[in-house]
Each structure stands twice: as C-alpha cells, then as structure tokens.
VORO-52232 format. One record per residue: residue in three letters; z, x, y of N, C-alpha, C in turn. Coordinates in steps of 0.001 Angstrom, whole numbers, padded with zeros to 6 digits. Layout:
[node ALA, [Z, X, Y], [Z, X, Y], [Z, X, Y]],
...
! end
This chain:
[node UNK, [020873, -009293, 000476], [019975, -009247, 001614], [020675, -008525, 002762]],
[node UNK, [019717, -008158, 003416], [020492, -007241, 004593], [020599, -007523, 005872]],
[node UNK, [022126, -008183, 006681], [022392, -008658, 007766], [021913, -007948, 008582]],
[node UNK, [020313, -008449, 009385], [019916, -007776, 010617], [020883, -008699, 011938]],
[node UNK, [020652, -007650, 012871], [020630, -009028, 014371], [019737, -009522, 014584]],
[node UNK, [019898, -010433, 015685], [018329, -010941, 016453], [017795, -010041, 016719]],
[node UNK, [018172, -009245, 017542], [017422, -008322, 018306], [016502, -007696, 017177]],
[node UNK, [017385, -007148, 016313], [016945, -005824, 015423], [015644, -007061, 014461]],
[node UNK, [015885, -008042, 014175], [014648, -008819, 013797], [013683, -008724, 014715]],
[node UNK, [014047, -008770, 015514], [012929, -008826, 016977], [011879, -007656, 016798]],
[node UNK, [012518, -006816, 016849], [012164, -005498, 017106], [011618, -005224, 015811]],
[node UNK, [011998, -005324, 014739], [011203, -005524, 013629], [009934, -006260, 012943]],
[node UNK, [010025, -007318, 013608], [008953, -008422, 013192], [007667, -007947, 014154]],
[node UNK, [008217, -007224, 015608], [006726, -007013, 016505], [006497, -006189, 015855]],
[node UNK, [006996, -005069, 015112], [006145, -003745, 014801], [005832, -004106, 013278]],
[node UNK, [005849, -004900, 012500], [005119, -005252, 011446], [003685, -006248, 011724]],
[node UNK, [003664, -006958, 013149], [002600, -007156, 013231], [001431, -006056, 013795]],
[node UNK, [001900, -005105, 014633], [000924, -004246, 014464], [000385, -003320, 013592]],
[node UNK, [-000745, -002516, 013578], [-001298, -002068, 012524], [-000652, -000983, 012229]],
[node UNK, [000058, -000250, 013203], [000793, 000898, 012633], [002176, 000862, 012729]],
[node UNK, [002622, -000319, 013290], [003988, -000723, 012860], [004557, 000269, 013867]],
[node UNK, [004526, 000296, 015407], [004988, 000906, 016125], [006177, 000120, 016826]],
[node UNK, [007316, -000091, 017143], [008246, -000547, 017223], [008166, -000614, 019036]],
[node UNK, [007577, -000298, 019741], [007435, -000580, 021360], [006301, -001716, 021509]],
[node UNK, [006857, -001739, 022743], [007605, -002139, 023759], [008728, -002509, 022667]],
[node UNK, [009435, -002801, 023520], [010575, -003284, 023300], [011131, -004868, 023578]],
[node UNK, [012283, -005459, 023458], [011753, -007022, 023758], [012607, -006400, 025448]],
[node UNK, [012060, -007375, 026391], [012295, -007546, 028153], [013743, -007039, 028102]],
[node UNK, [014515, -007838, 027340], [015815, -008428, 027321], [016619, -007267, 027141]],
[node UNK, [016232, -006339, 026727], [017079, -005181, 026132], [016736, -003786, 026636]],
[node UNK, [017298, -003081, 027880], [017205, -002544, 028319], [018100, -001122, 028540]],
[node UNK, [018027, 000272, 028911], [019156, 001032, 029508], [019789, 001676, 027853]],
[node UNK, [021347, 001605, 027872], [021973, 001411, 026855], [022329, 000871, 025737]],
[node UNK, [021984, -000445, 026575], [022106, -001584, 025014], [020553, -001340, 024172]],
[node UNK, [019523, -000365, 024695], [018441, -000304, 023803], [018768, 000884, 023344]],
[node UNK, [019273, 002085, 023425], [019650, 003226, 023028], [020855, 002923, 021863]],
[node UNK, [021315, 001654, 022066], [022213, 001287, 020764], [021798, 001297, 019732]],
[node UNK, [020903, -000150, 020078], [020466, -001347, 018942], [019535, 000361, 018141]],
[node UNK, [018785, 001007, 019317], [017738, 001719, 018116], [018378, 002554, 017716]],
[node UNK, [019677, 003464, 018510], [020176, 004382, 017611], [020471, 003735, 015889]],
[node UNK, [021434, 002692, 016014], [021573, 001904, 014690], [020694, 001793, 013683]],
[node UNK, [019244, 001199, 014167], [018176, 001140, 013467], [017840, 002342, 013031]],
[node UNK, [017716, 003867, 013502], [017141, 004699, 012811], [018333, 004937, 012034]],
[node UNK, [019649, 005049, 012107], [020912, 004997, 011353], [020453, 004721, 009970]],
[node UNK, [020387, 003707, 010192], [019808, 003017, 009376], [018624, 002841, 008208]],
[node UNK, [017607, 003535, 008760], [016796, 003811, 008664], [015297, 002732, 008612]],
[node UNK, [015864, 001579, 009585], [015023, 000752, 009850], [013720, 001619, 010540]],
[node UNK, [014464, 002178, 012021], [013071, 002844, 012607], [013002, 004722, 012459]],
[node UNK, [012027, 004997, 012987], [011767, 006201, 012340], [011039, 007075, 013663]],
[node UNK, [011506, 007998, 014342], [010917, 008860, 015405], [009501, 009601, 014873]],
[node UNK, [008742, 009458, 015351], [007578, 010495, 014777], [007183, 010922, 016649]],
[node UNK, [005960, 011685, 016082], [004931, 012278, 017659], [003817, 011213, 018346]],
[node UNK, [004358, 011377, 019044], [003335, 010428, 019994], [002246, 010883, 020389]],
[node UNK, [001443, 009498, 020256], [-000229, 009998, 020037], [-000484, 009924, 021729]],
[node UNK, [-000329, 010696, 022648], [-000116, 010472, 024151], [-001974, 010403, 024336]],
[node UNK, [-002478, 010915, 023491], [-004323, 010862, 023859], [-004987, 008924, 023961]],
[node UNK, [-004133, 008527, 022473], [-004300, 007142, 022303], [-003509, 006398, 023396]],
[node UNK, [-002346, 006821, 023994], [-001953, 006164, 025022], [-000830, 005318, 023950]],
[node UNK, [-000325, 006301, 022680], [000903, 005343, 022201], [001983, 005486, 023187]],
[node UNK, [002715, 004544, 023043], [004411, 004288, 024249], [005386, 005041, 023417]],
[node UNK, [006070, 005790, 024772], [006899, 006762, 023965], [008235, 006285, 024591]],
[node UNK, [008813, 006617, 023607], [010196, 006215, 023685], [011234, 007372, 024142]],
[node UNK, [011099, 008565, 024052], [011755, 009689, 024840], [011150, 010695, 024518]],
[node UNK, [011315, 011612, 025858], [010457, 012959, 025707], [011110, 013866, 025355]],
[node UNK, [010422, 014829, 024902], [011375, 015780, 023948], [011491, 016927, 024551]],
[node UNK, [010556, 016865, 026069], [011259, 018133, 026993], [010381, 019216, 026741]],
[node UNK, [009379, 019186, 025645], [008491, 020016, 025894], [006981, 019691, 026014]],
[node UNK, [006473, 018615, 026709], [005750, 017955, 027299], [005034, 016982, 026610]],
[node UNK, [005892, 016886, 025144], [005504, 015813, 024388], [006429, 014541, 024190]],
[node UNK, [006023, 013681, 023231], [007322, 012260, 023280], [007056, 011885, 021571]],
[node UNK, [008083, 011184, 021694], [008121, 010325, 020587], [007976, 009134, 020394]],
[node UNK, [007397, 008323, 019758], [007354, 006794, 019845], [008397, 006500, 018100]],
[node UNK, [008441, 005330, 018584], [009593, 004689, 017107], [008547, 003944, 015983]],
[node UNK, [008530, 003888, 014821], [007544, 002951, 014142], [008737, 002484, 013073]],
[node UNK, [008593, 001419, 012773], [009136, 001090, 011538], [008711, 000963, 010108]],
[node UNK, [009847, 001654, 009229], [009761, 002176, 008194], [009777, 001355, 007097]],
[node UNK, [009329, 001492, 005865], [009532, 000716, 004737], [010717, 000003, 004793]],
[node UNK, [011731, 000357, 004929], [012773, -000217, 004788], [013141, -001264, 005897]],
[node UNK, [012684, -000605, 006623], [013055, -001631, 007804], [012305, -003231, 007699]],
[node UNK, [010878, -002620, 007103], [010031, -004248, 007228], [010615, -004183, 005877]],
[node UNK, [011277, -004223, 004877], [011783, -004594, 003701], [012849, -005997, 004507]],
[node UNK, [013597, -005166, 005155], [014875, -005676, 005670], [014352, -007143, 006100]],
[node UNK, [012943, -007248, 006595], [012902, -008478, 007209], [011839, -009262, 006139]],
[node UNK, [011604, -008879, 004928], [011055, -009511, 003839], [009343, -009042, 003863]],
[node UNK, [008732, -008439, 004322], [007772, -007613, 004262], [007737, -006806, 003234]],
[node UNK, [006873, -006768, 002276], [006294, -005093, 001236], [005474, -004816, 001864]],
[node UNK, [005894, -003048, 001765], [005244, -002144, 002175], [003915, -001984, 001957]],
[node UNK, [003274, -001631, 003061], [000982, -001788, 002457], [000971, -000840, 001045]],
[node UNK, [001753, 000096, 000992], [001294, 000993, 000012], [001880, 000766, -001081]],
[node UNK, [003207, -000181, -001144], [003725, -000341, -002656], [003010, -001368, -003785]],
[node UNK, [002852, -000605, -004646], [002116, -001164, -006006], [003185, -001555, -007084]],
[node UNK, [004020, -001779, -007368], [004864, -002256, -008251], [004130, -002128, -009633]],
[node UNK, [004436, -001450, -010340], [003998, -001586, -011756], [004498, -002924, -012652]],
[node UNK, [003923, -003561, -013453], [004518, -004533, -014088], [005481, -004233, -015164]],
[node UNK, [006476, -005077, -015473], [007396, -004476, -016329], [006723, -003754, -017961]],
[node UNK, [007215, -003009, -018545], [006195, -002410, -019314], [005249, -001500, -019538]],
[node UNK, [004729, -001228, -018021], [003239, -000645, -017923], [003619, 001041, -017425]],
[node UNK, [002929, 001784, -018333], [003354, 003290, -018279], [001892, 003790, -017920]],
[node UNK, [002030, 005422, -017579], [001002, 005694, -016875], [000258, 006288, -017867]],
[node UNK, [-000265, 005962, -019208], [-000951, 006502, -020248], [-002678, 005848, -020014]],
[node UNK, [-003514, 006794, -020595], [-005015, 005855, -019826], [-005275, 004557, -021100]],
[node UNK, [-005958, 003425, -020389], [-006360, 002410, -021441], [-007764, 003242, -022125]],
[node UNK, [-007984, 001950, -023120], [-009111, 002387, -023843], [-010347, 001699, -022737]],
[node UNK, [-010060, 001000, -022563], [-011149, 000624, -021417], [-011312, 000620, -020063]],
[node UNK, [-012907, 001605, -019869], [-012812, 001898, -018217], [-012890, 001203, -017464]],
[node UNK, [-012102, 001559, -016198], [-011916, 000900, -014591], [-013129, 000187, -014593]],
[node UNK, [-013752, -000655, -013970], [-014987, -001122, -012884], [-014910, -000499, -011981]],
[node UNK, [-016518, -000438, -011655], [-016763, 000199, -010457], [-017083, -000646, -009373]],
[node UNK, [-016018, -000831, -008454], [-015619, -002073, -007479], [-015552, -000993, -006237]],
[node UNK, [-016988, -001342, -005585], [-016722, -000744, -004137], [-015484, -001273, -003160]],
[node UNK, [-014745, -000271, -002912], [-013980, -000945, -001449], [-014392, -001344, -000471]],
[node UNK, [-013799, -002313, -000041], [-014248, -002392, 002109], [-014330, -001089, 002459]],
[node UNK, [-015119, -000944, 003744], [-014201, 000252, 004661], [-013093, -000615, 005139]],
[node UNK, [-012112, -000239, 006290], [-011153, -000599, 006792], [-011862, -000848, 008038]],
[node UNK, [-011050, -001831, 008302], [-012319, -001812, 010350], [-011494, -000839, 011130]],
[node UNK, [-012380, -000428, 012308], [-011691, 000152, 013018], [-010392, 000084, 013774]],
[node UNK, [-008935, 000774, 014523], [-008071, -000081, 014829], [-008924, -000185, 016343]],
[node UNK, [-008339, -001457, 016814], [-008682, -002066, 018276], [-008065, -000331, 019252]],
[node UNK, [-008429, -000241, 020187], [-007882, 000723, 021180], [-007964, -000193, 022593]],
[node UNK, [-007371, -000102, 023040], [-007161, -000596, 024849], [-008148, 000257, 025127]],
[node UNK, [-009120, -000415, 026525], [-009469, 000049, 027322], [-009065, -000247, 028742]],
[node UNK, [-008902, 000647, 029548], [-008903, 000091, 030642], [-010125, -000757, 031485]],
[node UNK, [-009643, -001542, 032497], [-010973, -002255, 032833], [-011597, -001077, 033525]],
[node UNK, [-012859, -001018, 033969], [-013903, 000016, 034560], [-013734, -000141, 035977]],
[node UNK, [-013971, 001345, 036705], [-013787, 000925, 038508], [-012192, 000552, 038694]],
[node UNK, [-011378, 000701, 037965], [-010023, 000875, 038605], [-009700, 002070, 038878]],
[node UNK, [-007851, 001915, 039630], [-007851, 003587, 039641], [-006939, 004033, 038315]],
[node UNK, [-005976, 003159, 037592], [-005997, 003193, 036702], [-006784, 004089, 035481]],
[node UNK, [-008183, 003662, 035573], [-009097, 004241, 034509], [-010008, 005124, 035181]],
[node UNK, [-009946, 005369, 036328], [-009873, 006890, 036742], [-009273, 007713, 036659]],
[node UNK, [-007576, 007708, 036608], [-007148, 008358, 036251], [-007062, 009175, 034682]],
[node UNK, [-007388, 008030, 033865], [-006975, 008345, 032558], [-008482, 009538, 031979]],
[node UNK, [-009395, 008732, 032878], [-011181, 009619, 032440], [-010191, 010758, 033305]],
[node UNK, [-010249, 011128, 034108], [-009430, 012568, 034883], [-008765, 013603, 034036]],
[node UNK, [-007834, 012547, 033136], [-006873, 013788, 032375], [-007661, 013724, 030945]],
[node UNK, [-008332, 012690, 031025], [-008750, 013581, 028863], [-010061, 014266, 029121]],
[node UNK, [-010273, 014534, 030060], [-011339, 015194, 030406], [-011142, 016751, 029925]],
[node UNK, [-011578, 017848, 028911], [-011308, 018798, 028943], [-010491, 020291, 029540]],
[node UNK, [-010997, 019875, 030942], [-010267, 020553, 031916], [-009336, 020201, 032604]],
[node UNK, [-008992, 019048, 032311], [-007942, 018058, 032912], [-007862, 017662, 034576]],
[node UNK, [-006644, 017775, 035346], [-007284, 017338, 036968], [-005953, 017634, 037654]],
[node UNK, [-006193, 018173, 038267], [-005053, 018484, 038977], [-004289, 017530, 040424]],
[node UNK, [-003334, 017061, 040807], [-002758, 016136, 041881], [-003752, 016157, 043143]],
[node UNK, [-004384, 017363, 043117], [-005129, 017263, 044553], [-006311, 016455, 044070]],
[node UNK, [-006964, 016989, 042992], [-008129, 015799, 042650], [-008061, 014557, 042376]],
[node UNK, [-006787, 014352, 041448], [-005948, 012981, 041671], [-005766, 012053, 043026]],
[node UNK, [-005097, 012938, 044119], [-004711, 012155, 045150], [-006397, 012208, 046145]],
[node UNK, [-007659, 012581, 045816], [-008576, 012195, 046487], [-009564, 011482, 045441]],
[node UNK, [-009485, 010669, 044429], [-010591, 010298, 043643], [-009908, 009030, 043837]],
[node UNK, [-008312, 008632, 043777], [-007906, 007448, 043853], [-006866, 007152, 045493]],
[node UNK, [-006811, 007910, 046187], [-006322, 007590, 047366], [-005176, 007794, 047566]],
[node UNK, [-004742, 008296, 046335], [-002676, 007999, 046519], [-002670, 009061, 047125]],
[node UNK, [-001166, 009169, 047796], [-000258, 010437, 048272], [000058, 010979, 047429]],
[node UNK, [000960, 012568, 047165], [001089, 013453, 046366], [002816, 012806, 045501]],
[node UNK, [003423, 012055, 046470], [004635, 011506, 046017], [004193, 010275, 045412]],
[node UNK, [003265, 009582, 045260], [002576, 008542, 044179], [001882, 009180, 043357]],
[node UNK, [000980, 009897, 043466], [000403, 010350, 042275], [001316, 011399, 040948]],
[node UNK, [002243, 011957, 041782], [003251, 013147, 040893], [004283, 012251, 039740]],
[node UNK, [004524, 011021, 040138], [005238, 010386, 039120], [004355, 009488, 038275]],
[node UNK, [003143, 009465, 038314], [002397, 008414, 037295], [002142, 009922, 036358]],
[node UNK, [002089, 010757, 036487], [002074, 011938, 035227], [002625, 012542, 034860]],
[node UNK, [004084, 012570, 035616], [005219, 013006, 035307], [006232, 012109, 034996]],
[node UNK, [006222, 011240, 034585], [007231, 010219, 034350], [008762, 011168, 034785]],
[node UNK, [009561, 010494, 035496], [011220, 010764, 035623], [011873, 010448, 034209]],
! end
C-alpha cells in the first residue's frame, strides 16, 4: 500500500468526491510553499495531474501559464488508487476471460443518460454576476464598462481580471 500524508489524503479524497476529480481548492491549512511542495510531490508522483483550465466554467486554477490561460490540478488514476478508489473507467477482466466473441448475443440494455454536472451560478443582481454576464458575453467588456455597470474604481476592477 502506498504511504500517503494527511495532507496528500486530504487533497485526494476532496477531488474524488467531485465529478471530475479536480484537486482545488485546496485544504485552508496549506498555503504559499508548503502547497507548491505537497503538489509538486503529488504530480511527482503522479497522484495529480496539470491539465487546461476550463476558465469559461469558472474551473480554479492553480497557476497561469503566462499566456492568458491556467491550469487546474485533477487527480489521476493513481492517485485515487493510492487512497483505495477504482478508477470509473476500469473494467477488470475476470481471470480467464479473453477478448474472442461468445456464441451468444449481448442484450439490448438501454443506458441511463448521465445527468447533467451541477454548474455554480452566481446569485442574480450582484456585481459579482455582472461581471461574469460582461466577460462571456461575445464581445467581452472592457474596465471602463466594468468600472460603470458595477461602481468600482479602475484599481478594483483591474485586479478581479487580472489576477497578480
């Protein structure tokens, strides 16, 4: 079995409860450097796994890559292995069983659909969710329309879309 930490359980067990196994937030407690550790290790590892961030869905990104996109962390087969989880997609064949066809056909067993995943909304009439209708809006919005639809100054509004 494979000696996780707390933490790295931590951080493992939240992103197996979500549906896509996204490894953010992070727990409070672990912040700065000591989170640039624990996850460097984990992808080391190959517990977690960098992919592209869905910035439209509003996934949490974990560092930007400098060309106006980010990455968020999800965890990988192995990682929810590590904490006793199988993977949604592994089928284990039974001992014995080769991939030759039987003499008798499948049933025809409709699937579920899958439900939809949940998405956040923001509540309505904030400025919050003015802002966000602002930028997925096709043409997007620029700080001056920003700083008069929700009231802020140009030094409040420039860092809620520019993150430092």
């Amino acid at each position: 079995m494979i000696k996780l930490s707390d933490t790295q359980s931590i951080i493992l067990s939240a992103a197996a409860q979500r549906e896509d196994h996204i490894a953010l937030p992070l727990p409070e407690s672990l912040r700065g450097g000591a989170a640039a550790k624990v996850v460097g290790a984990m992808l080391a590892k190959g517990f977690l796994q960098e992919v592209d961030a869905d910035m439209r869905k509003g996934e949490p990104v974990w560092r930007e890559t400098g060309d106006g996109h980010g990455v968020t962390l999800v965890a990988t087969d192995a990682g929810l292995a590590a904490i006793g989880i199988a993977p949604e997609d592994a089928n284990p064949a039974p001992a014995g069983a080769t991939d030759a066809p039987t003499e008798e056909a499948a049933p025809n067993t409709p699937t579920e659909p899958k439900a939809a995943p949940k998405t956040r909304t923001p509540r309505e009439g904030t400025k919050q969710a003015t802002l966000i209708a602002m930028l997925r809006a096709p043409e997007g919005a620029t700080i001056e329309e920003i700083m008069a639809a929700t009231g802020w100054q140009s030094h409040y509004a420039d860092p809620r879309i520019m993150p430092m």
